[in-house]
Structure formats: structure tokens, C-alpha cells
N, C-alpha and C positions, 0 to 999 in steps of 0.2 A: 504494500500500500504506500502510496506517496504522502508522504508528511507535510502539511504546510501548514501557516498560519490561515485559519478559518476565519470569515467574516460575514459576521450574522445578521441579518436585518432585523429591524427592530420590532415587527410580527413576527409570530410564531407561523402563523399563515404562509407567509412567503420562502417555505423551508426549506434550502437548494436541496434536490434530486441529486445535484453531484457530488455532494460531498460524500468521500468512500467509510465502510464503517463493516465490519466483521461481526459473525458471530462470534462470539469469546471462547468458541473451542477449537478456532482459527489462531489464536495467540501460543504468544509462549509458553509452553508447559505450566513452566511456574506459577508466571502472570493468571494464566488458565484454574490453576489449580486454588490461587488465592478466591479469585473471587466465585470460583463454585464453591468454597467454604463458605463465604461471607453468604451467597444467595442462599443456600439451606439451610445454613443458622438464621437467615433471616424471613424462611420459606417464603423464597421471591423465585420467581424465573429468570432465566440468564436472560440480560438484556445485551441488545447491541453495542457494541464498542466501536470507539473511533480515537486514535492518539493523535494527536496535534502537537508542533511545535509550540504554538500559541493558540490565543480563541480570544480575536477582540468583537466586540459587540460594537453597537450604534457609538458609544460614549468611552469603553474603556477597557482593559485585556482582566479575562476569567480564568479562575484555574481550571474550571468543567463547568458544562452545561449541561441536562437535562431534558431530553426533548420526550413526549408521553403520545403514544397514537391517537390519540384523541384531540391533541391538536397538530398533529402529521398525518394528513392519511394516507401517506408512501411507508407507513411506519406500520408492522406486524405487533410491537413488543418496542417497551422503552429503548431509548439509545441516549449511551453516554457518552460524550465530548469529552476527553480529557486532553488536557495539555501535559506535557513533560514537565517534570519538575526539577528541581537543583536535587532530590534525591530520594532515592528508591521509599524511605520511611515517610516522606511527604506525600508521594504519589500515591504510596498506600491509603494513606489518609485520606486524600483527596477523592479517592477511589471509592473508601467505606462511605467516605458521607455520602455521595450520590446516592451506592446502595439504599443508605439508609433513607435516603426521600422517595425512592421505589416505595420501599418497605411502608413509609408514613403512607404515601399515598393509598398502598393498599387495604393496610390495616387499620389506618387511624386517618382520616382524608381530614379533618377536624384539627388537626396540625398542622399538614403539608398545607407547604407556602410556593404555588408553581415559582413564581417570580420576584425576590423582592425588589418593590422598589425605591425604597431610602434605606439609610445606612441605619435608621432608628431600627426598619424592621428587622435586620439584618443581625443586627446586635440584641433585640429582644424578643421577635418569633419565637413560642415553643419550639415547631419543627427545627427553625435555623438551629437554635442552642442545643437540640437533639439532635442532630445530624451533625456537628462540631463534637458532640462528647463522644457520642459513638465511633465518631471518626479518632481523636484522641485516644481513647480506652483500647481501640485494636492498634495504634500504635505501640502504645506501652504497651501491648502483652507482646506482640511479636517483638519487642526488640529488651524493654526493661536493662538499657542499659543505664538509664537516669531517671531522676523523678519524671509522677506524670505530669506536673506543670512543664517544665520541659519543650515535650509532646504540644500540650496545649500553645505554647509559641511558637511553634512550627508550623500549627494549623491555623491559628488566629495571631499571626503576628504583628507587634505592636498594642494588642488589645491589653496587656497588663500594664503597658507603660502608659495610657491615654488615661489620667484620671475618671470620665464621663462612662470611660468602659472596663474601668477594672473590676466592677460591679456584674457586669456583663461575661468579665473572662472569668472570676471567683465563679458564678454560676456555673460553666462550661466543665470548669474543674471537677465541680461537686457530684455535677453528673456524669463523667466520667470515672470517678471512682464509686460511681455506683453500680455503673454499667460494669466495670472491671471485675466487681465483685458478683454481680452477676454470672459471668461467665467463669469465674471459679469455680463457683456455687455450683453450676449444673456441668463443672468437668469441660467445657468450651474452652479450647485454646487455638489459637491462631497458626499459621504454621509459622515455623522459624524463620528469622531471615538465612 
């Protein structure tokens, strides 16, 4: 597949046909392997994949987007956008939260937030702060080579240092070490790096 930096219109509507995207048992083993754990732990079905360079939208560059058949109808089954990241433990992350707004959408639509769009919603969404801890919580378990605050500035960076949002990142925290404990709890572990 050819990599580029993606450019999205500002409807969903308007959803390029061209852009290329896999099923996820088209990927690299590994890659492959990770997130069929993440979808059964999170009983979602494999959605489409797509890596990107980059992923800039109308106004500004995403780590991943999102897209739900319901507002693609080229689409069988969700497709995620991911962009590359500076590194494999981020990407992971970036990876689960998506999962994880699958997951809300399916299970809990009462959460899921298709789009935010202010940075208020983005910072205090249930779904948002749910899909950042979850996303958090599988980094620290697959890697726990540091705290899980950490983790959590890798996936919300800068949010502990912003006074207006460190109320915001504390949150994020707390749910991820609940989630963490969770998946102790019922024997869920990640695979290794």
C-alpha cells in the first residue's frame, strides 16, 4: 500500500473512494495479532485499517480518524486512519483508542462522540477520557517499563502541564488505572512488546 499524507474534507459525506485501507489480516503479523486481541477483549469486529504518514483534516494534522459505515456507504465495517507515530508504544495507543470508540459506539453509543469539535469537548467527553484511558492502560500493561502517568503523556501530551487541563489529565489517569486493574482482574494481558 502506498503511504501518504491523507486529506480529508471537512464532511464525512464527501469520503475519497481512493484512499487505500486493508483488512487487518493483511498486516503484519504482529500488528495483526495486536489488535485481534484488542477487538475480542473488546468483542468488536476487525475493522479496516489504513497507515498514513500523516492525516491532516480541513484545519489541522490527527493522529487517526474514524470513519463508521453509516456515514461511508463505500464502507462494509469501520475503518481506521492511523498515522505513524515517533513510536511503536504510541501507535499502540493511538491504535486502542480508536478500538475503543468502535467499542463505545457499539456498546455504549450514549458516550461515543463521532467528532469533537472544541478542544473543551475533547478534554471532557466521557467517550474522549474513555478512549485516552483505555488507550493508556494497554500501554502500560504491554510495556510497564514506567509509571502509568508516563503512558498518559505520550497519549495526551502536554495535558498535565496546561493548568485548565490537568484536571482533565488526573481524570484520564484514574481511569486508566482502573481499567489496568480490570484487566488483571479477569487474567487480560496485552501481548508483549
Amino acid at each position: 500500500m502506498a503511504e501518504k499524507i491523507f486529506h480529508f474534507p471537512e464532511k464525512l459525506q464527501a469520503w475519497p473512494k481512493a484512499v487505500p485501507y486493508r483488512e487487518a489480516e493483511e498486516l503484519n503479523p504482529g500488528l495483526f495479532f495486536f489488535i485481534l486481541y484488542l477487538c475480542e477483549f473488546l468483542r468488536i469486529d476487525l475493522p479496516y485499517i489504513s497507515i498514513a504518514d500523516g492525516i491532516a483534516t480541513h484545519n489541522h494534522i490527527v493522529e487517526a480518524m474514524l470513519f463508521l459505515p453509516e456515514n461511508s456507504p463505500d464502507l462494509e465495517k469501520p475503518l481506521i486512519v492511523i498515522a505513524k507515530t515517533d513510536t511503536p508504544i504510541h501507535f499502540a495507543g493511538v491504535l486502542a483508542s480508536q478500538l475503543r470508540l468502535i467499542w463505545q459506539r457499539t456498546y455504549h453509543e450514549s458516550e461515543f462522540l463521532p467528532r469533537p469539535k472544541t478542544s473543551a469537548q475533547r478534554l471532557s467527553h466521557p467517550g474522549e477520557v474513555d478512549s485516552d484511558a483505555f488507550a493508556i492502560a494497554i500501554m502500560y500493561e504491554m510495556d510497564r517499563e514506567y509509571e502509568i502517568e508516563y503512558y498518559g503523556k505520550i497519549m495526551c501530551p502536554g495535558m498535565d502541564e496546561d493548568e485548565n487541563s490537568k484536571p482533565y489529565f488526573a481524570t484520564r489517569i484514574i481511569n486508566a488505572k482502573m481499567i489496568y486493574t480490570q484487566l488483571q482482574e479477569r487474567g487480560n494481558t496485552v501481548p508483549a512488546k
